[in-house]
C-alpha positions, -999 to 999 in steps of 0.1 A, spaced: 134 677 94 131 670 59 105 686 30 78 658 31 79 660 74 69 701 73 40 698 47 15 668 46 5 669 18 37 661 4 38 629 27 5 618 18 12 617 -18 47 604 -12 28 573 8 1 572 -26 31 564 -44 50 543 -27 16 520 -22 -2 528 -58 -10 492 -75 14 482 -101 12 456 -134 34 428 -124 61 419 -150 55 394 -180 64 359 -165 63 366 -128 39 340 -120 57 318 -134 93 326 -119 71 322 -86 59 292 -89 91 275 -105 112 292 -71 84 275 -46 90 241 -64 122 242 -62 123 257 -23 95 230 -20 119 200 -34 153 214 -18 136 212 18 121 178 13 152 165 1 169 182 32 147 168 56 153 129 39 188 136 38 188 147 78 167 121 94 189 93 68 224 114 82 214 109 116 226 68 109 257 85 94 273 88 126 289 57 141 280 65 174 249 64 170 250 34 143 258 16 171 236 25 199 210 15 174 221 -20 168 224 -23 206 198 -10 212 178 -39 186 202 -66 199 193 -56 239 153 -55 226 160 -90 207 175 -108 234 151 -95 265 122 -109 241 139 -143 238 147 -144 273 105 -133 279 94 -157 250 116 -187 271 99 -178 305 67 -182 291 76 -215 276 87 -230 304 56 -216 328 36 -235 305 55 -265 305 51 -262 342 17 -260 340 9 -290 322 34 -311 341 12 -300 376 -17 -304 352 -6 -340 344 2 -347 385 -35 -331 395 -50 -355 369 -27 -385 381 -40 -380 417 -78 -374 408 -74 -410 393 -57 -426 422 -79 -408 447 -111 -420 423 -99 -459 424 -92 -456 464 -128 -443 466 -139 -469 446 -118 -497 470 -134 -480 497 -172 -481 483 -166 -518 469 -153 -528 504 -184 -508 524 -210 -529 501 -193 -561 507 -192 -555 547 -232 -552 540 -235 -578 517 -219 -602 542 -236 -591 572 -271 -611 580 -301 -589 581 -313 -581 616 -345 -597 623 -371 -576 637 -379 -579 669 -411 -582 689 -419 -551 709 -441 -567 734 -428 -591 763 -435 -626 759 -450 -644 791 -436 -674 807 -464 -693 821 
């Protein structure tokens, strides 16, 4: 055991001196500030550099541009599909309106013929609804 473990006293003032407040030097505020700057820009510059090194690597390089090709061509291929649903649905658009019209001028035939079958027709004449006698 040494000195300052046998008496406490001598490890209580030991500790006082170790933690007693102190003047800092002349400048160290601004050595402080000028290291945090500089940690500050070193580490951004690290992290821009590190995301930008990532396209450094052929490897990947080229899994990206696959990867934009594959993503270009599945929207063409999408953007085509929808095209042509829409063509399709304004050529059965086209048809529905073609066969309205027909079945329109067939109803038309029909109502035309109907009113000349009654036109034609005499009128019934209205008949007497008691007996006549024969004498």
């Amino acid at each position: 055991m040494t000195e300052t473990n046998k008496n406490p006293n001598l490890l209580e003032d030991a500790l006082r001196n170790a933690v007693r407040r102190e003047d800092a030097p002349e400048g160290f505020v601004l050595k402080v500030l000028a290291r945090a700057e500089q940690q500050n820009s070193a580490a951004n510059d690290a992290q821009r550099t590190s995301w930008l090194s990532l396209f450094s690597q052929p490897a990947l390089r080229w899994s990206a541009v696959a990867a934009v090709t594959i993503a270009m061509a599945i929207g063409t291929i999408y953007y085509r599909n929808l095209q042509r649903q829409r063509a399709e649905g304004e050529a059965a658009k086209q048809q529905l309106m073609l066969a309205l019209r027909i079945a329109g001028s067939k109803l038309q035939l029909a109502k035309e013929k109907v009113n000349e079958i009654n036109t034609s027709r005499p009128e019934p004449q209205p008949q007497n609804s008691s007996p006549r006698s024969r004498s």
